[in-house]
TORTOR-97891 format. One record per residue: x, y, z of N, C-alpha, C, O, CB in turn. Coordinates in steps of 0.02 Angstrom, whole numbers, padded with zeros to 5 digits, always signed. Glycine has a CB too. Layout:
N
XYZXYZXYZXYZXYZ...
//
This chain:
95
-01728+01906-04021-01750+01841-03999-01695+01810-03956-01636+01813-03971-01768+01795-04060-01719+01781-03903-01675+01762-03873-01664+01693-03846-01707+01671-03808-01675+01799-03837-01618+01659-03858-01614+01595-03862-01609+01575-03796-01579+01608-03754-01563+01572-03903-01643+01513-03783-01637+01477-03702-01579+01440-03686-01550+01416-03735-01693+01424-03686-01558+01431-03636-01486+01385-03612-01516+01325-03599-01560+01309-03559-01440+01410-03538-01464+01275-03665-01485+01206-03666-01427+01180-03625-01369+01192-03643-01496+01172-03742-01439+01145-03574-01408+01104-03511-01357+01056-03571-01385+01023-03615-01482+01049-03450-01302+01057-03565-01249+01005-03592-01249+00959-03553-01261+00965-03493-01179+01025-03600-01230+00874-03599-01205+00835-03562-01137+00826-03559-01115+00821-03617-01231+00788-03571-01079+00822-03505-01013+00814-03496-00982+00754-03524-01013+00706-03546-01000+00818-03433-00916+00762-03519-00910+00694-03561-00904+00643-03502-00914+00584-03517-00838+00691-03617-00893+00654-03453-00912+00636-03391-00948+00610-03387-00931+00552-03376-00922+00665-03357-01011+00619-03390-01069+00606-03366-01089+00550-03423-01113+00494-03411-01117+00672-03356-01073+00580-03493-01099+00528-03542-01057+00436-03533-01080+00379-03541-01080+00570-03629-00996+00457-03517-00935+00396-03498-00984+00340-03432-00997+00280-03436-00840+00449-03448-00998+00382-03384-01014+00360-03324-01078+00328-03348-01079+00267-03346-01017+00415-03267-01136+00362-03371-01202+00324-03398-01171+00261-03446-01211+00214-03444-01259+00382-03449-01122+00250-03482-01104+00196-03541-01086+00150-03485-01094+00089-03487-01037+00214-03608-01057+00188-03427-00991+00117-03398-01071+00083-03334-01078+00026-03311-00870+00171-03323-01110+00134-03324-01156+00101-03269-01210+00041-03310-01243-00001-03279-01208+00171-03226-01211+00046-03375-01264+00028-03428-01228-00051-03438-01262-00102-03444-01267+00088-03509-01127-00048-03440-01111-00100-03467-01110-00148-03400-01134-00204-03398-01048-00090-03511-01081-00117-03353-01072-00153-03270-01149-00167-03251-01150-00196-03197-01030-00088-03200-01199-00160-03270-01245-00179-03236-01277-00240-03304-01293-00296-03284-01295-00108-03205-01281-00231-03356-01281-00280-03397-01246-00346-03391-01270-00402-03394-01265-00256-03442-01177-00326-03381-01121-00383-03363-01150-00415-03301-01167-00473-03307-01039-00353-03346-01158-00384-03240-01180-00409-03197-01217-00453-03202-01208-00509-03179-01196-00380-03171-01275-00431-03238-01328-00483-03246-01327-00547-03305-01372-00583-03324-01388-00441-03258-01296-00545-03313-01279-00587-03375-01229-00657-03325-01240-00718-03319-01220-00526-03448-01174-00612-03298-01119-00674-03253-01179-00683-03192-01171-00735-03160-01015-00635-03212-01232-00644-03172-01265-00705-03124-01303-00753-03150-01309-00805-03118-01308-00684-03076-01333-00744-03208-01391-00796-03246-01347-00851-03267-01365-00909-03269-01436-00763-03320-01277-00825-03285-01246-00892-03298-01240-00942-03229-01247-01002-03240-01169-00877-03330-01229-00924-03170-01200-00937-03133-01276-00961-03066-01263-00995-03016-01143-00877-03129-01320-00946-03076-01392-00954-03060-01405-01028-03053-01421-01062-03103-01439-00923-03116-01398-01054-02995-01402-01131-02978-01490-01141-02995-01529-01145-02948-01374-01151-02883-01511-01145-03063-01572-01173-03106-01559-01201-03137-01501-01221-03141-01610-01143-03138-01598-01217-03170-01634-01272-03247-01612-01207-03273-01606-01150-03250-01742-01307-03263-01599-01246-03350-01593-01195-03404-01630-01141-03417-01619-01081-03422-01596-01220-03453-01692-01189-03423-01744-01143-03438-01747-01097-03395-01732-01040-03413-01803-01169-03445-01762-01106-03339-01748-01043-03296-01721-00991-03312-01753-00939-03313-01717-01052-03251-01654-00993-03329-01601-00948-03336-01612-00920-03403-01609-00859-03410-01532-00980-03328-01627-00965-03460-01654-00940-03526-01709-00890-03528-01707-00841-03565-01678-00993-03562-01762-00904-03484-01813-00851-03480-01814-00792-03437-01857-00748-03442-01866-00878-03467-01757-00792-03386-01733-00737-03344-01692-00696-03403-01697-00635-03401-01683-00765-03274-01657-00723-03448-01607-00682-03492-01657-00667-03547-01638-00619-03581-01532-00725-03519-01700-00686-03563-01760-00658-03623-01786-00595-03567-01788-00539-03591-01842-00735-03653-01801-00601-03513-01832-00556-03461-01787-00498-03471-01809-00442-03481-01834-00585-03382-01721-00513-03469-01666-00447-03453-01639-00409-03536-01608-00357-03548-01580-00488-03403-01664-00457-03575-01659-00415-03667-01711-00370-03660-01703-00310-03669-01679-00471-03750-01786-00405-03640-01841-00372-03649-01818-00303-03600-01783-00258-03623-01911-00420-03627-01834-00303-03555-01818-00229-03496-01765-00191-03527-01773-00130-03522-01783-00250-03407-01695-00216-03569-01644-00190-03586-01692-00132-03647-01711-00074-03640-01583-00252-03611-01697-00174-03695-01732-00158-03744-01795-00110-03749-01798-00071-03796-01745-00208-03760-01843-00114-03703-01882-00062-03694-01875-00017-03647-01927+00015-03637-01931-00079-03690-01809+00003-03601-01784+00061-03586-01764+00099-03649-01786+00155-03663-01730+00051-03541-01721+00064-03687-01688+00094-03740-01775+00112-03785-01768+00168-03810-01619+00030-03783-01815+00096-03795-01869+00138-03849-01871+00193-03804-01865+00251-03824-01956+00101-03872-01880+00180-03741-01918+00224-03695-01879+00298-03678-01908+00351-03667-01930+00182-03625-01828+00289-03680-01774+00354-03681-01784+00373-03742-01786+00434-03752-01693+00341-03668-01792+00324-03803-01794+00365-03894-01863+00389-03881-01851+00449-03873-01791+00303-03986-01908+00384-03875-01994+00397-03864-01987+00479-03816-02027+00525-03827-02043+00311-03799-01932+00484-03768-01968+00545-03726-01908+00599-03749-01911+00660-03745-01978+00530-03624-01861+00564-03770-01815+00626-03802-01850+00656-03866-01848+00717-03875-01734+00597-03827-01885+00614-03913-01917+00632-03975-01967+00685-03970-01979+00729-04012-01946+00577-04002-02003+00671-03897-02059+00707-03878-02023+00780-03847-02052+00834-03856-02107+00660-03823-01976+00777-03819-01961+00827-03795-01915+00892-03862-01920+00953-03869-01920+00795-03729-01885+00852-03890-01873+00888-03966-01932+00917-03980-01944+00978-03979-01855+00838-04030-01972+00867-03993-02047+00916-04032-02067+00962-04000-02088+01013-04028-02118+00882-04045-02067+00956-03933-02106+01034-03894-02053+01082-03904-02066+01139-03922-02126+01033-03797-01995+01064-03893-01947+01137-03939-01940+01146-03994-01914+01198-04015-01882+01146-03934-01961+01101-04029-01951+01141-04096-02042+01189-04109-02050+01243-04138-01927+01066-04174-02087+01154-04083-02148+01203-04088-02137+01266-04039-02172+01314-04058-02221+01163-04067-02105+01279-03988-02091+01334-03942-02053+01377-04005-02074+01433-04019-02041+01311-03865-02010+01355-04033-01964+01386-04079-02003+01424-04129-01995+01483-04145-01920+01335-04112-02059+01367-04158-02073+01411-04210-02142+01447-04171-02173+01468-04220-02085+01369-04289-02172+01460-04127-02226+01491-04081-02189+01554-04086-02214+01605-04108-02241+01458-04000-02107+01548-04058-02095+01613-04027-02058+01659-04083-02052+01719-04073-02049+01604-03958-02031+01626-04150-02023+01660-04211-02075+01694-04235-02059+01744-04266-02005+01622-04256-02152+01677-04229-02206+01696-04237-02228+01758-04207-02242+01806-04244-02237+01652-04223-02232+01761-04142-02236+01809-04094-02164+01854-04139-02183+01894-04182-02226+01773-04001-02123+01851-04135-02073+01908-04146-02065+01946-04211-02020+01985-04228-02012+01882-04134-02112+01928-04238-02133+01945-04312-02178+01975-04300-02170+02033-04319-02150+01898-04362-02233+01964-04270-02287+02009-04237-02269+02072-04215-02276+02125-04244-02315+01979-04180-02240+02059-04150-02186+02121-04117-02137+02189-04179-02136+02250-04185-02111+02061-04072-02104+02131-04210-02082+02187-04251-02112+02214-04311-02080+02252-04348-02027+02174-04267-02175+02194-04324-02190+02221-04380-02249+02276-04357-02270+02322-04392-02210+02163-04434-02270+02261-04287-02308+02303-04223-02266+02389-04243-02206+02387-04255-02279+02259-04118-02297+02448-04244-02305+02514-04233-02341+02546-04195-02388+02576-04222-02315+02537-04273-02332+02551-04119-02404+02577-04091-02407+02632-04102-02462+02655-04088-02421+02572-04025-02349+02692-04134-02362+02741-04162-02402+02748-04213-02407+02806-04234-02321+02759-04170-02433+02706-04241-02429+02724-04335-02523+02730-04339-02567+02693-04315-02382+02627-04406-02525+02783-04373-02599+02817-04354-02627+02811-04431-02605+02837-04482-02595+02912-04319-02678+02771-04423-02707+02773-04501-02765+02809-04516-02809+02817-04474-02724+02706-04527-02768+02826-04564-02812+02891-04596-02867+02838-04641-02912+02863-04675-02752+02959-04658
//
């Protein structure tokens, strides 16, 4: 059986996604403060930017979960098949 090559993430790459996640958060946070409005304004622009924050974050847990499950059913599909295969004799002649 032969196992597939799962793509790593670098530590690189994981650093760079944390620092683009915090700089663009920050960003938006020092303009709402700084947003020549009414409060309210700015209060419901920053409920706007939890909400979007917040359902990226389900939305990455939702398609990574999904994508686990199709490998782990590929996994056990192809343990299946290889049990087949080896327990297969196309020699074996029955009487």
């Amino acid at each position: 059986m032969t196992k597939p090559v799962q793509p790593s993430q670098t530590g690189a790459f994981y650093a760079q996604a944390v620092a683009s996640f915090g700089i663009s958060v920050t960003a938006m946070g020092i303009g709402l403060v700084y947003l020549p409005a009414e409060p309210w304004v700015r209060g419901f622009l920053a409920l706007g930017l939890l909400y979007v924050v917040t359902s990226t974050v389900v939305l990455c847990k939702v398609v990574r979960d999904r994508q686990e499950l199709a490998g782990v059913t590929n996994r056990v599909d192809q343990a299946r098949l290889d049990k087949l295969l080896s327990e297969h004799d196309p020699f074996k002649v029955e009487v």
